[in-house]
C-alpha positions as CSV (number, residue, x, y, z in Angstrom):
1,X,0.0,0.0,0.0
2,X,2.9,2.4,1.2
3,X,4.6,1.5,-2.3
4,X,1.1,2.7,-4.4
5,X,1.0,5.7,-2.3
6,X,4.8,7.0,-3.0
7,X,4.6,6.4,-6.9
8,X,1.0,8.9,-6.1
9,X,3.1,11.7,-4.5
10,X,5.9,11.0,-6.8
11,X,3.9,11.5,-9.5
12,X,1.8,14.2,-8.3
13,X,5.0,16.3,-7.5
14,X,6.2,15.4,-10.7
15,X,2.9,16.8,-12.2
16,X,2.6,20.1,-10.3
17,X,6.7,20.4,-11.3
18,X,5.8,20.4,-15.2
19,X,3.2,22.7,-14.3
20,X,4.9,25.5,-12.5
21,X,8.3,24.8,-14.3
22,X,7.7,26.8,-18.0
23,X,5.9,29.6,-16.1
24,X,8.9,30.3,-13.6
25,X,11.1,30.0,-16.1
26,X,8.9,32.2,-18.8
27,X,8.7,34.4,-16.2
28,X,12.4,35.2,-15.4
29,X,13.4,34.8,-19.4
30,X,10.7,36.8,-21.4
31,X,11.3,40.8,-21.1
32,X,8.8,42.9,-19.9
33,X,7.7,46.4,-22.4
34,X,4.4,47.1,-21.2
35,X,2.6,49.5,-23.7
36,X,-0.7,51.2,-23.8
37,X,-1.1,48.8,-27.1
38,X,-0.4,46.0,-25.2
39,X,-2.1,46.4,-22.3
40,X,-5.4,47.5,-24.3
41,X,-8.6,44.4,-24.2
42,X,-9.2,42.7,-27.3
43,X,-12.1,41.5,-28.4
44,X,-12.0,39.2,-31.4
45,X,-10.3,41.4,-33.7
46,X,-12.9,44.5,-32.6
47,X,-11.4,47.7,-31.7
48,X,-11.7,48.3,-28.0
49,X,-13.5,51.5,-27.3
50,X,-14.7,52.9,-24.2
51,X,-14.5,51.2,-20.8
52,X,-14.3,47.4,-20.6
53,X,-17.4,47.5,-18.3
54,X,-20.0,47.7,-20.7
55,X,-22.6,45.4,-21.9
56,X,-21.0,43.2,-25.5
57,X,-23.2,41.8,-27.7
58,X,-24.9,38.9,-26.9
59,X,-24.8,37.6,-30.3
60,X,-21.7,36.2,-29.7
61,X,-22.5,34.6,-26.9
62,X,-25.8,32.8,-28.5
63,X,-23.5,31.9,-31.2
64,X,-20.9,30.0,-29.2
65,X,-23.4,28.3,-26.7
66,X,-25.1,27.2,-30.2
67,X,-22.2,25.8,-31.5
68,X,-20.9,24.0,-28.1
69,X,-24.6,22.7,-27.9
70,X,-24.9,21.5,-31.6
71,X,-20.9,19.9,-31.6
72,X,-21.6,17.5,-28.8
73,X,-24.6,16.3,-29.5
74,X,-23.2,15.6,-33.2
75,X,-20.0,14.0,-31.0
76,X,-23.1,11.1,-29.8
77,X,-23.3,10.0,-33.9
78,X,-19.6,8.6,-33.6
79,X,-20.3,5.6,-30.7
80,X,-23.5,5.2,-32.6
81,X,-21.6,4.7,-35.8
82,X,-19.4,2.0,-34.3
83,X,-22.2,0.0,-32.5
84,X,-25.0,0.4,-35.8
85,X,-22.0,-0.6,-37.9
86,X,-20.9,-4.0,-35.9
87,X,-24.4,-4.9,-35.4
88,X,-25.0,-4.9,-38.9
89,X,-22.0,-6.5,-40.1
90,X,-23.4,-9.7,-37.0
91,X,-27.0,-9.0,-38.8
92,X,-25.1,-10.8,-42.3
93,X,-26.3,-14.6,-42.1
94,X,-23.5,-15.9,-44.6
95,X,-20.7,-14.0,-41.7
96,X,-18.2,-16.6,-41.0
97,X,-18.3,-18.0,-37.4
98,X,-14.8,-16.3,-36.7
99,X,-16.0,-13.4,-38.0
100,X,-19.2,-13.6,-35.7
101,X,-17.1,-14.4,-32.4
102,X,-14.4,-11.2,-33.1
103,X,-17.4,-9.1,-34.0
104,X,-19.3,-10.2,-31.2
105,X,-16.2,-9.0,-28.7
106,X,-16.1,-6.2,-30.1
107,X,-19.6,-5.0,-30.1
108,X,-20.2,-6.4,-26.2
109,X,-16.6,-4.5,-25.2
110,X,-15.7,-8.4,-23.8
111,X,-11.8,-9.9,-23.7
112,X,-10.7,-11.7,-26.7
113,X,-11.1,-14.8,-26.6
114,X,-14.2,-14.9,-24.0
115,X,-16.8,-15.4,-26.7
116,X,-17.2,-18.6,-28.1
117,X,-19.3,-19.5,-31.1
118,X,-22.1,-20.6,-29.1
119,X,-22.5,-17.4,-27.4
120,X,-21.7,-14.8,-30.3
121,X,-24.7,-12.7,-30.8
122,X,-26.9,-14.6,-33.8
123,X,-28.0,-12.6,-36.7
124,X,-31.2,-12.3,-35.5
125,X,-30.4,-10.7,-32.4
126,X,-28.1,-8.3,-34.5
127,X,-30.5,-6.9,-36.6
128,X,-32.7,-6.4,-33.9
129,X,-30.1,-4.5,-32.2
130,X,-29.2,-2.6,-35.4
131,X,-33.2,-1.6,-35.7
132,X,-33.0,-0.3,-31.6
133,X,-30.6,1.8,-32.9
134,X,-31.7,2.9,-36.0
135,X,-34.9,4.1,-34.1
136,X,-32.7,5.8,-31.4
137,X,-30.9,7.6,-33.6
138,X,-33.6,8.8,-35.8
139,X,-35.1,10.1,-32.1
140,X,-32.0,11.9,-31.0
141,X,-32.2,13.4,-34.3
142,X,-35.9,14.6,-34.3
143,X,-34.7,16.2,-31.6
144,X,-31.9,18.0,-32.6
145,X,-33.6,19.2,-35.9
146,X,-36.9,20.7,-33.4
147,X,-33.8,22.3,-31.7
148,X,-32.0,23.9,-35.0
149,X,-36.0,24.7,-36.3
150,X,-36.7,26.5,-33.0
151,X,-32.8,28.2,-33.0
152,X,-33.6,29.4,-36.4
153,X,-37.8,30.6,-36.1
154,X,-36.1,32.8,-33.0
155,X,-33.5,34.0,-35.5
156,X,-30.3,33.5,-33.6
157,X,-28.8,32.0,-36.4
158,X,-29.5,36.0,-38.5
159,X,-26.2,37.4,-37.0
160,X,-27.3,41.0,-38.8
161,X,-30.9,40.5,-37.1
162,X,-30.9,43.8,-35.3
163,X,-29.4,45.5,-38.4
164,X,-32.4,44.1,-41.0
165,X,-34.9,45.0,-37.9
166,X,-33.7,48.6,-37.6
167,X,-33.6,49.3,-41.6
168,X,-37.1,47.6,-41.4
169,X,-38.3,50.2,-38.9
170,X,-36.1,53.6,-40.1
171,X,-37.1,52.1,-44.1
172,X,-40.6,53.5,-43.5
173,X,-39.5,56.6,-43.4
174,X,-36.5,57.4,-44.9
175,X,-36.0,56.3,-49.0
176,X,-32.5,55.5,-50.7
177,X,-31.3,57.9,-52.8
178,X,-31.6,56.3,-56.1
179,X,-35.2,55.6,-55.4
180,X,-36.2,59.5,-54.0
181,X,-38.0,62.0,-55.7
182,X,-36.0,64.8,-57.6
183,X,-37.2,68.0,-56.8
184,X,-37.4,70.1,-60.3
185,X,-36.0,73.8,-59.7
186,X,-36.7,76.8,-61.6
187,X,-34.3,79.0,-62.5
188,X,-34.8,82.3,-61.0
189,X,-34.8,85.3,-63.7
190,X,-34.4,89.1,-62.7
191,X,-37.5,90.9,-63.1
């Protein structure tokens, strides 16, 4: 136990040495030249203007909680893939009993060697399985498309939305220039 234990603290100092180690030494190498520049807040590539304690837009925020949302549920297709794909592959009648036994480890996550040909999953089982799945996946994916229909219907996905809005509401009143009447002018003669 006291063996376990010191190869935990060894390698826990270890790991807090490889931590601190680059920012000591980053510290004592890398010069310091503050500047106004430098020390200025960026915001993705936006010029910084005005105090830092303001409200940003919260477009950019919808749009990165949208994405994070969106990538991991498409992140769930991948295990999916593997277990719809194995399943169909056992589903094949004329699959070789080999075949069946490797597939069969692999699709129950068991040690080689564990599954014999008796107890590989039959065809029938397989396709069953690869149907379960089929509908599952089809389910998680009703889903995700009600969750992209309702993104879009709320227009969080129109990143000029407030733009289009205002020349909506300002369009009523105010006419581009091509399209406004000329006003005809008379020349003005002595009299």
């Amino acid at each position: 136990m006291t063996e376990v234990v010191g190869h935990f603290l060894v390698f826990t100092l270890a790991a807090i040495g490889f931590l601190i180690a680059p920012l000591l030494i980053g510290k004592l190498v890398r010069p310091r030249l503050p500047s106004t520049e430098k020390d200025a807040t960026y915001e993705c590539g936006e010029p910084s203007i005005g105090s830092s304690y303001i409200q940003f837009d919260l477009r950019f925020y919808v749009v990165a909680l949208l994405f994070i949302i969106f990538d991991v549920e498409v992140v769930f297709f991948f295990p999916w893939a593997t277990v719809f794909g194995n399943a169909m592959q056992l589903a094949d009648p004329q699959l070789s009993l080999e075949a069946r036994r490797l597939l069969s480890e692999q699709l129950l996550s068991a040690p080689v060697g564990s599954i014999t040909d008796q107890t590989a999953v039959s065809p029938e089982t397989a396709l069953q399985l690869g149907w379960t799945a089929f509908v599952d996946v089809a389910a998680f994916f009703a889903v995700l498309l009600v969750g992209f229909a309702y993104v879009w219907k709320r227009g969080d996905l129109d990143w000029v939305r407030s733009t289009a809005e205002r020349k909506m509401k300002v369009g009523a009143t105010t006419m581009p220039l091509s399209q406004a009447p000329t006003k005809k002018t008379t020349p003005i003669t002595a009299s």
